[in-house]
MMTF fields as JSON, N, C-alpha, C and O atoms, coordinates in Angstrom:
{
  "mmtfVersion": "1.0.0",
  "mmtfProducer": "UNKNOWN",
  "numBonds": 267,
  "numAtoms": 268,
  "numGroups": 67,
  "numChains": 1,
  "numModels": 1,
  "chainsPerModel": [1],
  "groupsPerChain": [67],
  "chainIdList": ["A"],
  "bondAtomList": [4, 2, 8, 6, 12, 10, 16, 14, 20, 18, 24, 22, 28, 26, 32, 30, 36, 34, 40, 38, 44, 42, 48, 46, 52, 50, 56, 54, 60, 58, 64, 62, 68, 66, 72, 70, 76, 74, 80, 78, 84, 82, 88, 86, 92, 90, 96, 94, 100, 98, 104, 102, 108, 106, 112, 110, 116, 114, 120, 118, 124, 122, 128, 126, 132, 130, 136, 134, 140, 138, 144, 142, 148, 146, 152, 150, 156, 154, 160, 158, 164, 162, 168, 166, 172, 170, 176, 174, 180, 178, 184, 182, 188, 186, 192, 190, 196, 194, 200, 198, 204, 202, 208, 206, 212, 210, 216, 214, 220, 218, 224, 222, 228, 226, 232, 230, 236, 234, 240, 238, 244, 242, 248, 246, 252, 250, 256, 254, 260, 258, 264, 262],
  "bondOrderList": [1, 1, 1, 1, 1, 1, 1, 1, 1, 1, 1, 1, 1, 1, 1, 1, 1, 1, 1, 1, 1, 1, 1, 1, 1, 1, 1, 1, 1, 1, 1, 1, 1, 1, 1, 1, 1, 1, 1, 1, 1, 1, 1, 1, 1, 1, 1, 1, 1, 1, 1, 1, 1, 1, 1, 1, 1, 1, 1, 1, 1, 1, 1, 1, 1, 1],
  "groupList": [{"groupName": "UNK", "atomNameList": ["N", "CA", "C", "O"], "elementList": ["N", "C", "C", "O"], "formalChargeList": [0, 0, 0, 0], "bondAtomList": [1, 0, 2, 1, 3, 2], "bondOrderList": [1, 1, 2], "singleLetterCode": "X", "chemCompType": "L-PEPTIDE LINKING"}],
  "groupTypeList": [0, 0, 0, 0, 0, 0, 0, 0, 0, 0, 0, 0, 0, 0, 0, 0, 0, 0, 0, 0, 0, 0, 0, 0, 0, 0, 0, 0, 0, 0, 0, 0, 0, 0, 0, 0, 0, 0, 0, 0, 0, 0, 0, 0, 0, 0, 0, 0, 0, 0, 0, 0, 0, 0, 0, 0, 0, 0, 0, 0, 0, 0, 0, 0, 0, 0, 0],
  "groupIdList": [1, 2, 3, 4, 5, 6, 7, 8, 9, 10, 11, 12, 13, 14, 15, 16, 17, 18, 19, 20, 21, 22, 23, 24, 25, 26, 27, 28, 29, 30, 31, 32, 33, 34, 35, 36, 37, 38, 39, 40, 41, 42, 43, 44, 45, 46, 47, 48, 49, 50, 51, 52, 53, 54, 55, 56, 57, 58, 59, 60, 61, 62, 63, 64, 65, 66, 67],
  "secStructList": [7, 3, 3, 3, 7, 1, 1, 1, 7, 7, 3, 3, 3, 7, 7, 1, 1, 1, 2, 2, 2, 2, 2, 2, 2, 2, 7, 6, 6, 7, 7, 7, 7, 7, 2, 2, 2, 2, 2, 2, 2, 2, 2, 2, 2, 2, 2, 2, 2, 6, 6, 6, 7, 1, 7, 7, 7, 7, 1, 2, 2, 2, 2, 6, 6, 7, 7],
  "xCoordList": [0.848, 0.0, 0.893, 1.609, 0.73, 1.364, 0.38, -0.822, 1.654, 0.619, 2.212, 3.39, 1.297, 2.3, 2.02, 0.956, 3.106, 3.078, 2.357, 2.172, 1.868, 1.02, 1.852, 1.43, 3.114, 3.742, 4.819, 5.063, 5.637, 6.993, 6.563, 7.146, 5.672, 4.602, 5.531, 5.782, 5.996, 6.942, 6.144, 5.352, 6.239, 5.712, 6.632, 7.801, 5.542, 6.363, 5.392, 4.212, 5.904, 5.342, 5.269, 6.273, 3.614, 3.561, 3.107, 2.708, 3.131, 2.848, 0.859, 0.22, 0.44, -1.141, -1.622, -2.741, -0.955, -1.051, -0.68, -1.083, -0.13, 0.218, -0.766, -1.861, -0.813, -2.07, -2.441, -3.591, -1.449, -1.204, -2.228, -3.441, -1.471, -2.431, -3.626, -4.403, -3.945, -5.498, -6.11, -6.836, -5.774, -6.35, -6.888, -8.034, -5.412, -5.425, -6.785, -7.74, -6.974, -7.657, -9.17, -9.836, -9.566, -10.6, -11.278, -12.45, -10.392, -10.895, -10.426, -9.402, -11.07, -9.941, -9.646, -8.927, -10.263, -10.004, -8.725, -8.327, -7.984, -7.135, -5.616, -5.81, -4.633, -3.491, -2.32, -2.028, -1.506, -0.278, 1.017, 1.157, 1.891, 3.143, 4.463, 4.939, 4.651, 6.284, 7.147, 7.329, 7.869, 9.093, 9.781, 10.103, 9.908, 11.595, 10.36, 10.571, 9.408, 8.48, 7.885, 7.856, 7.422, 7.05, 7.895, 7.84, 9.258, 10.622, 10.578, 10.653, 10.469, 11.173, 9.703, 10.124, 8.504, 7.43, 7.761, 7.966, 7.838, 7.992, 9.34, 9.267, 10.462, 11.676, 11.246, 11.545, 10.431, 10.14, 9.076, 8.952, 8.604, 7.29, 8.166, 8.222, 8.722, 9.831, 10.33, 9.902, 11.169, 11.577, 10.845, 11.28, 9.368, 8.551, 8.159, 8.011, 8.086, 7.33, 8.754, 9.056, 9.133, 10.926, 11.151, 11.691, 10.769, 10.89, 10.034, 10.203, 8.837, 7.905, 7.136, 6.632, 7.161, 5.988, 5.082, 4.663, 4.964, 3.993, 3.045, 3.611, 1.95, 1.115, 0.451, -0.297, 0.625, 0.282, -0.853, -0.733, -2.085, -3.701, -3.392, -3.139, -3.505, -3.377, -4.625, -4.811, -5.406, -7.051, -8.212, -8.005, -9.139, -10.18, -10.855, -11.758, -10.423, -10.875, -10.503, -11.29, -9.043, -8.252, -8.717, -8.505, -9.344, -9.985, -11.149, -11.586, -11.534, -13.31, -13.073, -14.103, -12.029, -11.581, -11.05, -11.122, -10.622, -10.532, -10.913, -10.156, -12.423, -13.383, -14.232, -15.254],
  "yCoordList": [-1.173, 0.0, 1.236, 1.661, 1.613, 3.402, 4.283, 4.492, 4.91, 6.13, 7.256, 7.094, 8.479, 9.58, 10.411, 10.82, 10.502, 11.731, 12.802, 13.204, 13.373, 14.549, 15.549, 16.523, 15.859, 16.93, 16.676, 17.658, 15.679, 16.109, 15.558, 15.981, 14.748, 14.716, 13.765, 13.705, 13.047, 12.004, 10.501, 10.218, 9.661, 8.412, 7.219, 6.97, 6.453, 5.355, 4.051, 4.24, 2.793, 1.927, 1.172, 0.894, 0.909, -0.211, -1.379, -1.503, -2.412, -3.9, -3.674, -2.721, -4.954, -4.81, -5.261, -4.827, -6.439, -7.042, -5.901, -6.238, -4.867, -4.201, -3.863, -3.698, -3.669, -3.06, -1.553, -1.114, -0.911, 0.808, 0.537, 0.741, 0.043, -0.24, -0.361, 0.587, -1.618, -1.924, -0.721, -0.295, -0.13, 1.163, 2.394, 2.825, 2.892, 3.883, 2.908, 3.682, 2.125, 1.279, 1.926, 2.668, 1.617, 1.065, 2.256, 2.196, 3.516, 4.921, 5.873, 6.485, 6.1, 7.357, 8.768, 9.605, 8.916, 9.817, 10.268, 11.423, 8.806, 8.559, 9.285, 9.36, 9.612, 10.347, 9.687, 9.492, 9.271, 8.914, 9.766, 10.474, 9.667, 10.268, 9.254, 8.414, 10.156, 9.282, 9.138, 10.255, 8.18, 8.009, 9.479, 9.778, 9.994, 11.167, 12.335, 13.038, 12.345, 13.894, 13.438, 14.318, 12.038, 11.701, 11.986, 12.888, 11.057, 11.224, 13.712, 14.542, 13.784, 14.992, 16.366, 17.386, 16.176, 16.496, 15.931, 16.789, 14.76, 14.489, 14.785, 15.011, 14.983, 15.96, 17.637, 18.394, 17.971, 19.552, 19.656, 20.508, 18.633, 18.797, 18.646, 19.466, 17.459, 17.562, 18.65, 19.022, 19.491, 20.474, 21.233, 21.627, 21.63, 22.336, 22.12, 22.981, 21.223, 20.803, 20.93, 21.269, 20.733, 21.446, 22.037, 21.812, 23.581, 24.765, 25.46, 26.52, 24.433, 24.691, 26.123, 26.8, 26.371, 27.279, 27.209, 28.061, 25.352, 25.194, 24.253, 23.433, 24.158, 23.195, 21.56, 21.571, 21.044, 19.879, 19.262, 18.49, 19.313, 18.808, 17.073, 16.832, 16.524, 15.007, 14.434, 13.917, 14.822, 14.289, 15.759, 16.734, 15.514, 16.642, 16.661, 17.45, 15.95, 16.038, 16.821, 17.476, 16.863, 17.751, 19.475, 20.189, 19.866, 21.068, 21.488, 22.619, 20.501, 20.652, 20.561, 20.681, 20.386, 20.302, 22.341, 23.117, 22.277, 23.608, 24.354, 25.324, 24.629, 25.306, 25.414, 26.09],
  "zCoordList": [0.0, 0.0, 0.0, 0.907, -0.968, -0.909, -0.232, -0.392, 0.899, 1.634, 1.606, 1.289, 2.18, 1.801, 3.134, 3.6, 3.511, 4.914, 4.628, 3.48, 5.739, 5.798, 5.997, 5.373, 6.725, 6.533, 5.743, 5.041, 5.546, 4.357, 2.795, 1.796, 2.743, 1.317, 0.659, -0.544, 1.594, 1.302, 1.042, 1.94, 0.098, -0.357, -0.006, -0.304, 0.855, 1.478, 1.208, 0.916, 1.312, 0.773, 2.447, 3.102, 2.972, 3.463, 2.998, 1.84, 3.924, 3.422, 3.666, 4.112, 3.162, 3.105, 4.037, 4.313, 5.045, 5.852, 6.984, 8.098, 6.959, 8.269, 9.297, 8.76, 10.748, 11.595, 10.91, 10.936, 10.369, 9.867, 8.682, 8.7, 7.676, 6.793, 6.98, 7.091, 7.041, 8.093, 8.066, 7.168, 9.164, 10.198, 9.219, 9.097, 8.431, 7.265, 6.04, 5.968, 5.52, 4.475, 5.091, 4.369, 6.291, 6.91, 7.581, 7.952, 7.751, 8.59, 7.835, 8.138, 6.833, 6.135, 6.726, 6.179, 7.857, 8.559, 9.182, 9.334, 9.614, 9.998, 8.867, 7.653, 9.292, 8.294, 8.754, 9.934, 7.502, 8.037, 7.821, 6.824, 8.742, 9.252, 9.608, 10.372, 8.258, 8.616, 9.641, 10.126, 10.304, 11.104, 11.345, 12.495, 10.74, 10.584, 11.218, 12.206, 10.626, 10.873, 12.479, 13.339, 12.818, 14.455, 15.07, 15.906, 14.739, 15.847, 15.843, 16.749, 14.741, 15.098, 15.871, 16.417, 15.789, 16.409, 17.821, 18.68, 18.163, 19.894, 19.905, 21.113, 19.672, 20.451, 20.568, 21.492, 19.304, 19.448, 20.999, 21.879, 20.796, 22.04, 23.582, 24.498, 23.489, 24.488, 24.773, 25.866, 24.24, 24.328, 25.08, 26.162, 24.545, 24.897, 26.503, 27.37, 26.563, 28.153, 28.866, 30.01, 28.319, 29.31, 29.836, 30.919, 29.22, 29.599, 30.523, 31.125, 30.505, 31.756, 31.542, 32.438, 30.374, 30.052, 28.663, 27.879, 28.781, 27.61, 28.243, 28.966, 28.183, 28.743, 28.029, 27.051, 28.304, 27.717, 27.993, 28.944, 27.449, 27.958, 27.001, 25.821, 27.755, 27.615, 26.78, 25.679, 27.947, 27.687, 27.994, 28.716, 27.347, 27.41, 29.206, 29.487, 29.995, 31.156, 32.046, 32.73, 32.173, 32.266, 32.368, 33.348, 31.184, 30.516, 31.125, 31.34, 31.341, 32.1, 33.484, 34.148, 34.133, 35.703, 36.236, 37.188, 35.01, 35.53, 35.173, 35.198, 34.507, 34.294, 35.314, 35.198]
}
């Protein structure tokens, strides 16, 4: 199955049998993201929560607790 990253618009080939596949086939809602653009989004986010002046809402419950 050819799918193509959503941010570097890069074309990568999975297998048909994969769970990814599957998932992407079956929910098109769903978007896939390459290796290089995940790894480098969770070090930027890392970063972020580092510095202790970015907030990170996990889950929507969170949001409604301190309303």
């Amino acid at each position: 199955m050819r799918v193509q990253c959503v941010l570097c618009d890069t074309i990568h080939e999975l297998e048909d049998d994969s769970p990814l596949a599957k998932k992407l086939r079956n929910r098109p809602i769903h978007t896939y993201m390459c290796e290089t653009c995940n790894d480098r989004i969770t070090t930027k986010t890392l970063e972020r929560l580092a510095t202790g002046k970015f907030r990170f809402f996990r889950s929507s419950s969170s949001i409604d607790e301190e309303l």
